[in-house]
C-alpha positions as CSV (number, residue, x, y, z in Angstrom):
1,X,170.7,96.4,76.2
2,X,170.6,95.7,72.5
3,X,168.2,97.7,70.2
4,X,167.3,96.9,66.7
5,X,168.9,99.8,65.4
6,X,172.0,98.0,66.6
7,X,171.4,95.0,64.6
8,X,170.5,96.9,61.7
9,X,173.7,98.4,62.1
10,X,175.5,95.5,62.3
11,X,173.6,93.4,59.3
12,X,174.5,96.5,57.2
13,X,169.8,96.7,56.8
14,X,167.3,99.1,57.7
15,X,165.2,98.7,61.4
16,X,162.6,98.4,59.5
17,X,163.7,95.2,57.5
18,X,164.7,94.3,60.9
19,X,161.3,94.7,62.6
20,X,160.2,92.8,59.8
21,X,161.7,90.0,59.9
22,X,162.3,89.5,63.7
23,X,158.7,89.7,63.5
24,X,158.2,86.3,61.0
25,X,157.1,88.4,58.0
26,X,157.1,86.9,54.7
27,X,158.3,89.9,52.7
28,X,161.5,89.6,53.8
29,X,164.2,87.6,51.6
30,X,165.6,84.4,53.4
31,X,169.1,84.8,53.4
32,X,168.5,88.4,54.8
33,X,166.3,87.1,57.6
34,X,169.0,84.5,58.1
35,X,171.5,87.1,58.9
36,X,169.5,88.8,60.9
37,X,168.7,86.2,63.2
38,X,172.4,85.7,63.6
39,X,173.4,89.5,64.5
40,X,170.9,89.5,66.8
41,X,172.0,85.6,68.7
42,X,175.3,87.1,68.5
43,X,174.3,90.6,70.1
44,X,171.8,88.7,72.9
45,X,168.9,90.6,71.5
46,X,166.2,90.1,73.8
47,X,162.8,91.6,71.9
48,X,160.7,94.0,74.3
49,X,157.6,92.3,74.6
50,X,155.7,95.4,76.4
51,X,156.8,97.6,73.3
52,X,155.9,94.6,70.5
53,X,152.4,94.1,72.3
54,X,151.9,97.9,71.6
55,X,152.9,97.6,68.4
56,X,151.2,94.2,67.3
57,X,148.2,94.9,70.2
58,X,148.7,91.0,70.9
59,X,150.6,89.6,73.7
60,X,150.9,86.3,72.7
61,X,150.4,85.6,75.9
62,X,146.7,83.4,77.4
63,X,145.8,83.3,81.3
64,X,143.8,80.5,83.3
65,X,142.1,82.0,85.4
66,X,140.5,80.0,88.8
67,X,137.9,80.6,91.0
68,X,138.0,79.6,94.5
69,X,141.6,77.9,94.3
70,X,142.4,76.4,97.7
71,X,144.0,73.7,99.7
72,X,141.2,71.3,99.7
73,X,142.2,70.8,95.8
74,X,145.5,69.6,96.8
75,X,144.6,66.0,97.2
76,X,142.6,65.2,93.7
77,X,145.1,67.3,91.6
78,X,142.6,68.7,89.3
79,X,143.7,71.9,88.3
80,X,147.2,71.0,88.6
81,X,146.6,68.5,85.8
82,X,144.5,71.0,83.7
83,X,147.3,73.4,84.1
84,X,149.9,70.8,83.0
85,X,147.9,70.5,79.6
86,X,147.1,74.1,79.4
87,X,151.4,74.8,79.8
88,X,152.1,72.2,77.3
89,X,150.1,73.3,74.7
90,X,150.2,77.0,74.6
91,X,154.4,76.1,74.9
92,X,154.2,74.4,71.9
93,X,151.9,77.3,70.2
94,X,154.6,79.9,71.3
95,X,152.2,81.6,73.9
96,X,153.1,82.5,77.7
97,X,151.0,81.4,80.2
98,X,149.5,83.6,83.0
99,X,147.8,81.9,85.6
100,X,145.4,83.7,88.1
101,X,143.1,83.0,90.9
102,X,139.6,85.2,91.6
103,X,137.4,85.0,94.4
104,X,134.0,86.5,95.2
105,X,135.4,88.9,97.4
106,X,138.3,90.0,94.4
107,X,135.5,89.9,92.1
108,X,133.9,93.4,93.9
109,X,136.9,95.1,93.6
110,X,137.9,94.4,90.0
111,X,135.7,93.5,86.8
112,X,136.8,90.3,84.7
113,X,137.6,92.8,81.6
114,X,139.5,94.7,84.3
115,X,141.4,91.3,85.4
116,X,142.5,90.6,81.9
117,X,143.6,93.5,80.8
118,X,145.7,94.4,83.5
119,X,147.9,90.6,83.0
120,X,147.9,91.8,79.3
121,X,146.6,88.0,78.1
122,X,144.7,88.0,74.9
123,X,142.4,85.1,75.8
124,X,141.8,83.3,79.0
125,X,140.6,79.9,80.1
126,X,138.3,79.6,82.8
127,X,138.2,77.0,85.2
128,X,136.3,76.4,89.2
129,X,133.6,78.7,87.9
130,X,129.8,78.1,89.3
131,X,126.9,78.7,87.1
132,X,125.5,81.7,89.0
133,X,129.2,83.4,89.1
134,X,129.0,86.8,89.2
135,X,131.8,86.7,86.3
136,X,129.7,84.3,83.9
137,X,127.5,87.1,82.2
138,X,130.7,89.3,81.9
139,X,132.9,86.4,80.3
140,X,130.0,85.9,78.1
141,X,129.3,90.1,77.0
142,X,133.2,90.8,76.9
143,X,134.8,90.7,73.5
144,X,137.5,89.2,75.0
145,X,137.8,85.4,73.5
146,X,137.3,82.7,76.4
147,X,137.2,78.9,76.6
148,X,135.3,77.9,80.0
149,X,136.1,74.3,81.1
150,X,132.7,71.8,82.3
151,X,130.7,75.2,81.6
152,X,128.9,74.2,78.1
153,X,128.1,77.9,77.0
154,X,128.9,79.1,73.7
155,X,129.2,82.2,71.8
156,X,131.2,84.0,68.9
157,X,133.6,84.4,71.6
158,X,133.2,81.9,74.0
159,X,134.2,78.2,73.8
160,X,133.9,75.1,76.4
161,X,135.6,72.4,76.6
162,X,134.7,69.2,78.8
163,X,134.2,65.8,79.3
164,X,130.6,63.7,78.4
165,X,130.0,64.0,82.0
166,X,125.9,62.2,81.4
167,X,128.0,59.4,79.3
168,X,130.3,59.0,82.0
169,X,127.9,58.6,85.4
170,X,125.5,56.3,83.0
171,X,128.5,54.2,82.8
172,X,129.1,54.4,86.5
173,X,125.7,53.6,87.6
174,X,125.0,50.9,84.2
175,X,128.6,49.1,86.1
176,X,126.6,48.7,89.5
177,X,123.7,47.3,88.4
178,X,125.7,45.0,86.5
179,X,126.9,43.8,89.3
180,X,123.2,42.9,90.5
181,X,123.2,46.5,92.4
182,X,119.6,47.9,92.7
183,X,119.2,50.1,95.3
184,X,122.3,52.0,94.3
185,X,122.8,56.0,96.3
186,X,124.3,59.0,94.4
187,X,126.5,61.5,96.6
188,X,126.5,64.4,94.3
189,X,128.8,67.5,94.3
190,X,126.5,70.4,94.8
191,X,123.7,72.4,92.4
192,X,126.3,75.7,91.4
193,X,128.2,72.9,89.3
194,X,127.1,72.1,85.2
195,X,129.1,68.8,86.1
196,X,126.9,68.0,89.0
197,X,123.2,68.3,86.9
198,X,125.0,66.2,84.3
199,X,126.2,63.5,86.6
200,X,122.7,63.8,88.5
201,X,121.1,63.5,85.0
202,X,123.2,60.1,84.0
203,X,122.4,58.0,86.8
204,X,118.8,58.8,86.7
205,X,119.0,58.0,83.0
206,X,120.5,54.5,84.3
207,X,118.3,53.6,86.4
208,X,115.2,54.4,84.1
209,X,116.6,51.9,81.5
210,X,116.7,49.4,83.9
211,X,113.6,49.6,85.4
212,X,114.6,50.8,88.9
213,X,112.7,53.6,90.3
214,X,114.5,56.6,91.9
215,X,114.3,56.9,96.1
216,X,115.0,60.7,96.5
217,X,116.4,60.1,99.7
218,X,118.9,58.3,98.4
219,X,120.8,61.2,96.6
220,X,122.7,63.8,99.1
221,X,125.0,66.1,98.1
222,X,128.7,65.8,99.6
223,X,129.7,69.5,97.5
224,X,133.1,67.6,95.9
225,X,134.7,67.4,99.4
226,X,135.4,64.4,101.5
227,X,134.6,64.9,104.9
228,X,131.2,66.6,103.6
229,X,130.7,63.4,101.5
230,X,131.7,61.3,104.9
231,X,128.4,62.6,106.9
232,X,126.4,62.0,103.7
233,X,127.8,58.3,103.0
234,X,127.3,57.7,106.7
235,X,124.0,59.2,107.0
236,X,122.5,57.1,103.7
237,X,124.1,54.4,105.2
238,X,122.8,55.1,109.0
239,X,119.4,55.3,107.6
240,X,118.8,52.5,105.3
241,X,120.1,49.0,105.3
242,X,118.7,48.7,101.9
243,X,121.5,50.2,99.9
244,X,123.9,48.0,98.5
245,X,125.9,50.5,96.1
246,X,126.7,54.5,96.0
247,X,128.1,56.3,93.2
248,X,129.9,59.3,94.0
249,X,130.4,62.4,91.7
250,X,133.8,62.8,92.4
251,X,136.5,60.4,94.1
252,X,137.6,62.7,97.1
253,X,133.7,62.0,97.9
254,X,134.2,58.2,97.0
255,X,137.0,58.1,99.6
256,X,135.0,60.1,102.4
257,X,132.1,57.5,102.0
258,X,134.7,54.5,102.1
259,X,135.6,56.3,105.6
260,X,132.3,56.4,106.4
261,X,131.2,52.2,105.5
262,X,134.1,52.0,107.6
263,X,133.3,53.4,110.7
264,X,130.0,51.4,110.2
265,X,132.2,48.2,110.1
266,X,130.7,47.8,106.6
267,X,133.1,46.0,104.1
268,X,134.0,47.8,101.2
269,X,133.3,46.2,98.6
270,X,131.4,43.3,100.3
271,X,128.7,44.8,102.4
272,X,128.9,48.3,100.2
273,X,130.2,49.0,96.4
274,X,131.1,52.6,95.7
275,X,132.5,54.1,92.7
276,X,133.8,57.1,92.6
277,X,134.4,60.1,89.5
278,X,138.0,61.8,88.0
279,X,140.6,58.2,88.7
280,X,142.8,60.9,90.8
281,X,145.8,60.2,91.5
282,X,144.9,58.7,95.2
283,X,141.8,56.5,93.1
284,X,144.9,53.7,92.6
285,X,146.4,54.1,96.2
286,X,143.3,53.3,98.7
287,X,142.2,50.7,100.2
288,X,140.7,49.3,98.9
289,X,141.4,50.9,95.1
290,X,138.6,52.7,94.0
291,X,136.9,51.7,90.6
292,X,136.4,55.2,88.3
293,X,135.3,57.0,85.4
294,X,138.4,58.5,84.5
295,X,138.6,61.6,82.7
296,X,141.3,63.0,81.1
297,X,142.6,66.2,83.2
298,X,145.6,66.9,81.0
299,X,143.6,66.0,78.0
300,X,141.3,68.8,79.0
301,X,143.9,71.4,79.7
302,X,145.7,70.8,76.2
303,X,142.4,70.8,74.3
304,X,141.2,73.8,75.8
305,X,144.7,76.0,74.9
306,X,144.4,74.6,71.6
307,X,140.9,76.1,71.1
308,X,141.5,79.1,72.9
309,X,144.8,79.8,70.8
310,X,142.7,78.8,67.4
311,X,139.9,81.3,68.1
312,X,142.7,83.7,68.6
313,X,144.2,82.9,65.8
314,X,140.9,82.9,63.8
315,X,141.7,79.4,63.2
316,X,138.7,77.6,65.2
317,X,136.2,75.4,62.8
318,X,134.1,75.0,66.4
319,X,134.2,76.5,70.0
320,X,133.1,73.1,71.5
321,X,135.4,69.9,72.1
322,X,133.6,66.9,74.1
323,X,136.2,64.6,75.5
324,X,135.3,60.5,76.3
325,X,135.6,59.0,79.7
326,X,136.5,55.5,80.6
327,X,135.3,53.0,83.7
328,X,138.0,52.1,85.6
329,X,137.3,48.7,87.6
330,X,139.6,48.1,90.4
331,X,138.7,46.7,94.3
332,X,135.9,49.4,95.6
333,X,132.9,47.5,93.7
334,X,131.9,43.8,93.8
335,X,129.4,41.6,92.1
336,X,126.4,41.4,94.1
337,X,125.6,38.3,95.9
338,X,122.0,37.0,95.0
């Protein structure tokens, strides 16, 4: 394997001077840099990143960490998409990515400073994460820069990065009663979620501006999975005739309650209008199409490497970056008929 005494060798330089200017120092002349570079392409240097992490005691390298990764994710694509943004930025940046998973029962065995020192990362992103995670309080104490994704918290080393989640289900809800919807249901996602309050806290803040009280009963949580949000949809349904509209948190739970109106022979969108949360990837292929806040999933991935890597890099003017979201009209909701 090639050294860099061997390419100080060959360039007819020091190691040091080579250290240097392998290492993007500016105190090394051009043209010797320039040669350099080409001994070493010649030779197939290949730098020992273990050995420059001691060195530089930065491994240029962030993870993603998430919590409670599992099949049921499969069909919205979330954290693939987040991913995708996450890779394509720190690529750009000239940082490696590391991607691990924790769950409650990892988290006994190993601390989160524990976690990231062990994958060598010098910042992690942090996405799945509830609000009473036994991780949170450590994210927040460690020294260890962080950027947590739909978790608004914020430190000197801690940075979020999310959509305007209250925006977004005001949006949904303002759409229905548009549409002449007034008794319109919510199917939340479930009260360990920042995203959930927030959604919760839009389409009460809807319905207030509109004059239309709020019917407790009318707001079940289907916990961001679709056969949970089935029984809930079918049970709002089951129970009162009244209901003309349901917004759902997410659209895996927009789908389960169009199962649901379904199997109670109720017309989607005639007899029921229901929007759903995300525009995944399936929010374009039902039936009938689902109408959507979308929110940027790559967006968020690539905005929260970019962060991450500028608080690294001492770079970072804020730790906070508040993405838009967009209503997305498409088959699943109908103008009411007076």
């Amino acid at each position: 394997m090639t050294t860099i005494k061997d390419i100080a060798k060959a360039a007819g330089v020091s190691v040091t001077t080579v250290s240097r200017a392998l290492n993007g120092y500016s105190d090394v002349n051009e043209k010797t840099r320039a040669k350099i570079m080409k001994v070493a392409k010649e030779l197939n240097y290949s730098p020992n990143t273990v050995a420059r992490t001691l060195v530089m005691k930065k491994s240029k390298t962030i993870g993603l960490l998430v919590s409670d990764m599992n099949r049921e994710g499969v069909k919205d694509n979330f954290t693939f998409e987040v991913l995708c943004g996450i890779n394509e930025a720190s690529a750009e940046l000239e940082y490696d990515l590391v991607l691990f998973s924790t769950t409650s029962t990892k988290q006994k065995e190993k601390t989160y400073t524990q976690l990231c020192r062990e994958r060598r990362v010098d910042g992690v992103i942090i996405q799945g994460i509830k609000v009473d995670d036994p991780y949170l309080l450590e994210v927040v104490e460690s020294d260890i820069p962080c950027v947590l994704v739909d978790l608004p918290i914020e430190s000197d080393t801690v940075g979020y990065v999310t959509t305007d989640n209250v925006d977004g289900a005001k949006k949904a809800t303002q759409y229905l009663i548009e549409n002449g919807h007034r008794n319109i249901a919510m199917i939340n996602g479930h009260s360990k979620a920042d995203v959930s309050k927030r959604r919760l806290a839009g389409y009460l803040e809807a319905l207030q501006e509109n004059n239309i009280s709020m019917n407790p009963e009318w707001i079940l949580d289907g916990k961001f999975e679709e056969e949970k949000a089935e029984k809930a949809a079918y049970e709002l349904l089951s129970n009162d005739q009244n209901i003309t509209a349901i917004f759902c948190a997410s659209d895996l739970m927009a789908l389960g309650a169009i199962k649901a109106a379904k199997k109670l022979n109720k017309d989607v969108p005639k007899d029921i209008s229901i929007i759903g949360y995300d525009d995944i990837m399936l929010a374009s292929y039902s039936s009938p199409s689902l109408t959507t806040i979308r929110q940027d999933k790559f967006m968020i991935g690539y905005e929260a490497a970019i962060l991450l890597i500028n608080m690294l890099e001492g770079k970072a003017e804020s730790h906070v970056k508040v993405l838009p979201t967009e209503l997305i009209a498409r088959e699943s909701t109908i103008e009411k008929s007076h």
